[in-house]
C-alpha positions in Angstrom: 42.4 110.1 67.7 43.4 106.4 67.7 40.5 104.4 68.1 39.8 100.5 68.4 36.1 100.2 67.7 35.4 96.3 67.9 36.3 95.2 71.5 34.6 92.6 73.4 35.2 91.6 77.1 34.4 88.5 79.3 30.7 89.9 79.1 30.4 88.1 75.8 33.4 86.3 74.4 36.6 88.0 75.6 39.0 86.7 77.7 39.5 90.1 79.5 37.1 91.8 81.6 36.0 95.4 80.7 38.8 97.3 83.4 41.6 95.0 82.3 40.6 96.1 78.3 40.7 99.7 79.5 43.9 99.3 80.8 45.7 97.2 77.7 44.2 99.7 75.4 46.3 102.9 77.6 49.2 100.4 77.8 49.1 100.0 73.7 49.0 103.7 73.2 44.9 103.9 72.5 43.1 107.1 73.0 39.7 105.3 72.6 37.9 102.2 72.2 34.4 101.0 71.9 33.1 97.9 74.0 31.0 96.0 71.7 29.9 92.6 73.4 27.5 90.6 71.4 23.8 91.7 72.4 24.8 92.9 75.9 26.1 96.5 77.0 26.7 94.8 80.6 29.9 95.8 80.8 30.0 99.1 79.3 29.8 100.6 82.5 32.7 99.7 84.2 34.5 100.3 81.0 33.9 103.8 81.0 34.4 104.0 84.7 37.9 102.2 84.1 38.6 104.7 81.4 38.2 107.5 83.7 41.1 106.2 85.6 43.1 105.3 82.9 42.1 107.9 80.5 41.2 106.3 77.7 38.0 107.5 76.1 35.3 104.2 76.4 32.2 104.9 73.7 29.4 102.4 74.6 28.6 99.7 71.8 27.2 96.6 70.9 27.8 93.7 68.1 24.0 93.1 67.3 23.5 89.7 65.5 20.6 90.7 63.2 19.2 88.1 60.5 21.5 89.5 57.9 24.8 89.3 59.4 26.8 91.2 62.1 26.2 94.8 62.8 28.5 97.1 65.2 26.4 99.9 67.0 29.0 102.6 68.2 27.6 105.3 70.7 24.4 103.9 71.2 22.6 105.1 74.5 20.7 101.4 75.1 20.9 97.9 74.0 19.5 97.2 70.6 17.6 94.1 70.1 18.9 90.9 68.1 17.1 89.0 65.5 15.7 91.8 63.5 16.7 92.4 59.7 19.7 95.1 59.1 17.3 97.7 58.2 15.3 97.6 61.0 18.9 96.6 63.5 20.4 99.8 61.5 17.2 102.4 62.2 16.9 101.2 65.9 20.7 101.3 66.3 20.4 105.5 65.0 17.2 105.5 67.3 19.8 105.3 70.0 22.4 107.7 69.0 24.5 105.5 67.4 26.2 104.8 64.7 25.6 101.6 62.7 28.8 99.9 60.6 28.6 96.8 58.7 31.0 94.2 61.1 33.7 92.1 58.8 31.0 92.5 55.6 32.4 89.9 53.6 33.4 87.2 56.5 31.0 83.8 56.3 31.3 83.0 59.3 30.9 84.9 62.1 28.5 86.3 59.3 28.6 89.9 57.5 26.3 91.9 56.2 27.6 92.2 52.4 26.9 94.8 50.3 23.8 96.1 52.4 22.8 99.9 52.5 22.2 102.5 54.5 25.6 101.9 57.1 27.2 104.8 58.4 30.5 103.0 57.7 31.8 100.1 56.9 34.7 97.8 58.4 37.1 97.9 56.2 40.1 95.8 58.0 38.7 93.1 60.7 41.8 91.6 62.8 39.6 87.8 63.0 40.9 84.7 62.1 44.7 84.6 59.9 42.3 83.6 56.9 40.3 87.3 57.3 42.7 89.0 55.2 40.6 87.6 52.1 37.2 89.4 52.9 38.9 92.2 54.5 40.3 92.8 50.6 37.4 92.0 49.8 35.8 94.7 52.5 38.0 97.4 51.4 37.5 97.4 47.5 33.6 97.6 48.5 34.1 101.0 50.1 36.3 102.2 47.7 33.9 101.5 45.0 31.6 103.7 47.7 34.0 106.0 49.5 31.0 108.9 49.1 28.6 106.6 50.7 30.1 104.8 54.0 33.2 105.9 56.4 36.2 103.4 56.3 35.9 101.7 59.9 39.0 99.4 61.1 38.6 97.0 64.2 40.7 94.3 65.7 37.8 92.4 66.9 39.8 91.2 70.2 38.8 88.6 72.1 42.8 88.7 73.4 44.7 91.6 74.7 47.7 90.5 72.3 45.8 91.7 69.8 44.1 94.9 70.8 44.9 98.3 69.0 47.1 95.7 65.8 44.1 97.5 63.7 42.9 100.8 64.6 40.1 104.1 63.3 41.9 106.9 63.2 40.1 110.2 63.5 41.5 114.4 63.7 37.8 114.9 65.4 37.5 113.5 69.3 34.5 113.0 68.4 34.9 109.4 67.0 30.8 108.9 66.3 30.7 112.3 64.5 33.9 111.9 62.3 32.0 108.2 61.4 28.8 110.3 60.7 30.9 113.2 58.5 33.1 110.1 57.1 36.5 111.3 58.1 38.5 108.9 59.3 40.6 106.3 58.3 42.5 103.3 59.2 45.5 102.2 60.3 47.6 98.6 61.0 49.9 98.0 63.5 51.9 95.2 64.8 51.5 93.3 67.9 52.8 95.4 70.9 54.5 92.4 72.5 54.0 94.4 76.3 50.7 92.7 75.7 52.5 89.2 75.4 53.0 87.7 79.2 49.6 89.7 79.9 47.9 87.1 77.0 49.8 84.1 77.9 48.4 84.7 81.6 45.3 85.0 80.8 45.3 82.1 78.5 46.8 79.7 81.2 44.3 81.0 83.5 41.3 80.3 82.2 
Protein backbone atom coordinates (compact mmCIF):
# COMPACT_ATOMS: atom_id res chain seq x y z
CA UNK A 1 0.00 0.00 0.00
CA UNK A 2 1.55 3.41 -1.02
CA UNK A 3 0.36 5.96 1.17
CA UNK A 4 0.84 9.90 1.44
CA UNK A 5 -0.32 10.63 4.90
CA UNK A 6 0.25 14.61 5.24
CA UNK A 7 -2.04 16.28 2.53
CA UNK A 8 -3.67 19.47 2.81
CA UNK A 9 -6.10 21.11 0.33
CA UNK A 10 -7.46 24.66 -0.30
CA UNK A 11 -9.58 24.03 3.02
CA UNK A 12 -6.48 25.05 4.90
CA UNK A 13 -3.28 25.94 3.05
CA UNK A 14 -3.24 23.98 -0.19
CA UNK A 15 -3.36 25.27 -3.44
CA UNK A 16 -5.56 22.23 -4.62
CA UNK A 17 -9.02 21.51 -3.60
CA UNK A 18 -9.78 18.14 -2.05
CA UNK A 19 -11.16 16.34 -5.79
CA UNK A 20 -8.26 17.79 -7.65
CA UNK A 21 -5.74 16.05 -4.65
CA UNK A 22 -7.67 12.89 -5.22
CA UNK A 23 -7.03 12.94 -8.65
CA UNK A 24 -3.01 13.98 -8.66
CA UNK A 25 -2.56 11.32 -6.06
CA UNK A 26 -4.18 8.30 -8.83
CA UNK A 27 -2.25 10.27 -11.56
CA UNK A 28 1.23 9.77 -9.33
CA UNK A 29 0.58 6.11 -8.80
CA UNK A 30 -0.99 6.52 -4.98
CA UNK A 31 -3.15 3.91 -3.56
CA UNK A 32 -4.06 6.17 -0.49
CA UNK A 33 -3.68 9.39 1.13
CA UNK A 34 -4.85 11.14 4.20
CA UNK A 35 -6.39 14.75 4.07
CA UNK A 36 -5.02 16.50 6.97
CA UNK A 37 -6.01 20.34 6.88
CA UNK A 38 -5.00 22.28 9.79
CA UNK A 39 -7.88 22.10 12.49
CA UNK A 40 -10.63 21.52 9.86
CA UNK A 41 -11.92 18.04 8.40
CA UNK A 42 -14.10 20.31 5.90
CA UNK A 43 -12.93 18.88 3.10
CA UNK A 44 -12.60 15.30 3.91
CA UNK A 45 -15.74 14.59 2.50
CA UNK A 46 -15.47 15.36 -0.90
CA UNK A 47 -12.14 13.73 -0.68
CA UNK A 48 -13.40 10.48 -0.01
CA UNK A 49 -16.20 10.96 -2.39
CA UNK A 50 -13.52 11.89 -5.14
CA UNK A 51 -11.60 8.78 -4.23
CA UNK A 52 -14.51 6.76 -4.94
CA UNK A 53 -14.25 7.87 -8.44
CA UNK A 54 -10.76 7.73 -8.81
CA UNK A 55 -10.01 4.91 -6.60
CA UNK A 56 -7.75 6.04 -4.38
CA UNK A 57 -8.40 5.11 -0.79
CA UNK A 58 -9.02 8.82 1.22
CA UNK A 59 -8.50 8.16 5.29
CA UNK A 60 -9.95 11.26 7.08
CA UNK A 61 -7.34 13.45 9.12
CA UNK A 62 -6.40 16.45 10.58
CA UNK A 63 -2.99 18.53 11.48
CA UNK A 64 -4.01 19.65 15.14
CA UNK A 65 -1.80 22.56 16.29
CA UNK A 66 -1.67 21.66 19.97
CA UNK A 67 0.59 23.80 22.48
CA UNK A 68 3.49 21.54 21.94
CA UNK A 69 3.88 21.44 18.40
CA UNK A 70 2.13 19.79 15.33
CA UNK A 71 0.34 16.63 15.64
CA UNK A 72 -1.22 14.49 12.53
CA UNK A 73 -4.51 12.59 13.50
CA UNK A 74 -4.97 9.79 10.74
CA UNK A 75 -8.45 7.94 10.77
CA UNK A 76 -10.01 10.03 13.14
CA UNK A 77 -13.99 9.95 13.05
CA UNK A 78 -14.36 13.92 14.14
CA UNK A 79 -12.44 17.05 14.39
CA UNK A 80 -10.08 17.16 17.33
CA UNK A 81 -9.82 20.46 19.07
CA UNK A 82 -6.56 22.85 18.89
CA UNK A 83 -4.82 24.40 21.69
CA UNK A 84 -4.63 21.59 24.10
CA UNK A 85 -1.15 20.06 25.27
CA UNK A 86 0.04 16.75 23.10
CA UNK A 87 -1.15 14.53 25.77
CA UNK A 88 -4.38 15.53 25.97
CA UNK A 89 -4.41 16.36 21.55
CA UNK A 90 -2.90 12.61 21.52
CA UNK A 91 -5.77 10.88 23.99
CA UNK A 92 -8.64 12.84 22.22
CA UNK A 93 -7.18 12.12 18.77
CA UNK A 94 -7.40 7.86 19.94
CA UNK A 95 -10.79 8.95 21.41
CA UNK A 96 -11.71 9.25 17.77
CA UNK A 97 -10.25 6.23 16.19
CA UNK A 98 -7.27 7.60 15.14
CA UNK A 99 -4.03 7.42 15.10
CA UNK A 100 -1.81 10.17 16.52
CA UNK A 101 1.95 10.82 14.86
CA UNK A 102 4.29 13.42 15.79
CA UNK A 103 4.20 15.99 12.47
CA UNK A 104 8.03 17.03 11.24
CA UNK A 105 9.20 16.45 15.29
CA UNK A 106 12.27 18.20 15.00
CA UNK A 107 11.16 21.27 12.55
CA UNK A 108 11.03 24.92 14.49
CA UNK A 109 8.94 26.26 12.59
CA UNK A 110 5.98 25.10 11.55
CA UNK A 111 6.65 23.62 15.14
CA UNK A 112 7.14 19.77 16.20
CA UNK A 113 6.61 17.96 18.93
CA UNK A 114 10.27 16.70 19.84
CA UNK A 115 10.93 13.82 21.63
CA UNK A 116 7.34 13.63 23.19
CA UNK A 117 5.67 10.19 24.14
CA UNK A 118 2.97 8.21 23.76
CA UNK A 119 2.71 8.71 19.46
CA UNK A 120 1.61 5.95 17.55
CA UNK A 121 4.34 6.85 15.00
CA UNK A 122 6.47 9.27 14.23
CA UNK A 123 7.27 11.31 10.86
CA UNK A 124 10.28 10.27 10.04
CA UNK A 125 10.85 12.15 6.45
CA UNK A 126 8.64 15.50 6.01
CA UNK A 127 8.87 16.82 2.29
CA UNK A 128 8.65 20.91 3.83
CA UNK A 129 10.92 23.49 3.04
CA UNK A 130 14.64 22.44 1.02
CA UNK A 131 16.20 23.19 4.56
CA UNK A 132 13.93 20.05 6.21
CA UNK A 133 16.30 17.52 5.40
CA UNK A 134 18.22 18.62 8.71
CA UNK A 135 15.38 17.74 11.29
CA UNK A 136 14.12 15.06 9.09
CA UNK A 137 17.86 13.39 9.96
CA UNK A 138 17.31 14.51 12.86
CA UNK A 139 13.55 12.77 12.88
CA UNK A 140 14.78 9.60 11.77
CA UNK A 141 17.69 8.79 14.23
CA UNK A 142 14.96 9.57 16.98
CA UNK A 143 12.98 6.48 15.90
CA UNK A 144 15.66 4.48 15.29
CA UNK A 145 16.86 5.02 18.78
CA UNK A 146 12.94 3.89 19.38
CA UNK A 147 11.98 1.66 16.49
CA UNK A 148 9.97 -0.71 19.43
CA UNK A 149 8.12 2.29 20.50
CA UNK A 150 6.68 4.41 17.43
CA UNK A 151 5.90 3.33 13.56
CA UNK A 152 8.19 5.22 10.98
CA UNK A 153 5.64 7.65 9.23
CA UNK A 154 6.75 9.52 5.93
CA UNK A 155 4.63 12.53 4.50
CA UNK A 156 5.24 15.11 1.78
CA UNK A 157 3.36 17.71 3.56
CA UNK A 158 1.86 19.19 0.06
CA UNK A 159 0.54 22.23 -0.23
CA UNK A 160 1.44 21.67 -4.36
CA UNK A 161 0.49 18.87 -6.45
CA UNK A 162 4.29 18.81 -7.80
CA UNK A 163 5.09 17.50 -4.76
CA UNK A 164 2.57 14.99 -3.78
CA UNK A 165 3.48 11.12 -3.33
CA UNK A 166 7.87 12.61 -3.61
CA UNK A 167 7.65 11.01 0.05
CA UNK A 168 5.39 8.24 0.82
CA UNK A 169 4.18 5.24 4.00
CA UNK A 170 4.37 2.28 2.69
CA UNK A 171 2.33 -0.51 4.22
CA UNK A 172 1.68 -4.74 3.07
CA UNK A 173 -1.69 -4.19 5.37
CA UNK A 174 -4.67 -2.01 3.43
CA UNK A 175 -5.26 -1.16 6.46
CA UNK A 176 -2.88 1.95 6.75
CA UNK A 177 -4.23 3.02 10.52
CA UNK A 178 -3.76 -0.59 11.69
CA UNK A 179 -0.23 -1.35 10.11
CA UNK A 180 0.60 2.40 12.02
CA UNK A 181 -1.00 0.84 15.26
CA UNK A 182 1.09 -2.77 14.71
CA UNK A 183 4.18 -0.55 13.46
CA UNK A 184 4.71 -2.08 10.15
CA UNK A 185 5.34 0.14 7.68
CA UNK A 186 7.94 1.97 6.35
CA UNK A 187 8.94 4.71 4.04
CA UNK A 188 9.85 5.49 0.93
CA UNK A 189 11.29 8.66 -1.38
CA UNK A 190 10.54 9.34 -4.65
CA UNK A 191 11.26 11.98 -7.23
CA UNK A 192 9.01 14.52 -8.54
CA UNK A 193 6.60 12.95 -11.19
CA UNK A 194 6.98 15.79 -13.56
CA UNK A 195 2.99 14.82 -15.06
CA UNK A 196 2.36 16.89 -12.01
CA UNK A 197 4.48 19.87 -13.57
CA UNK A 198 2.00 22.00 -16.04
CA UNK A 199 -0.76 20.87 -13.44
CA UNK A 200 1.48 23.08 -10.61
CA UNK A 201 2.48 25.81 -12.79
CA UNK A 202 -1.42 26.30 -13.60
CA UNK A 203 -2.33 26.35 -10.46
CA UNK A 204 0.39 28.69 -9.38
CA UNK A 205 -0.44 31.30 -12.18
CA UNK A 206 -3.94 31.00 -11.22
CA UNK A 207 -4.15 31.90 -8.02
Amino acid sequence: MKSDLHVHTTFSDGICDPEEVVYIASMVGLDCIAITDHDTMDGVGVAINAGYKHNVKVIPGIEVTSKDGHILGIGVKNIIPSGMRWNDTINSIHRAGGVAIAAHPFSLSPPGCKKKPGFDGIEVWNGGPVLSWIPNIRAMYYWMQNVDKFAAVGGSDTHYPITLGTIMTLSEDTDVVRAIRDRKTSIVLNPIDWKTVPYNVRKKVNR
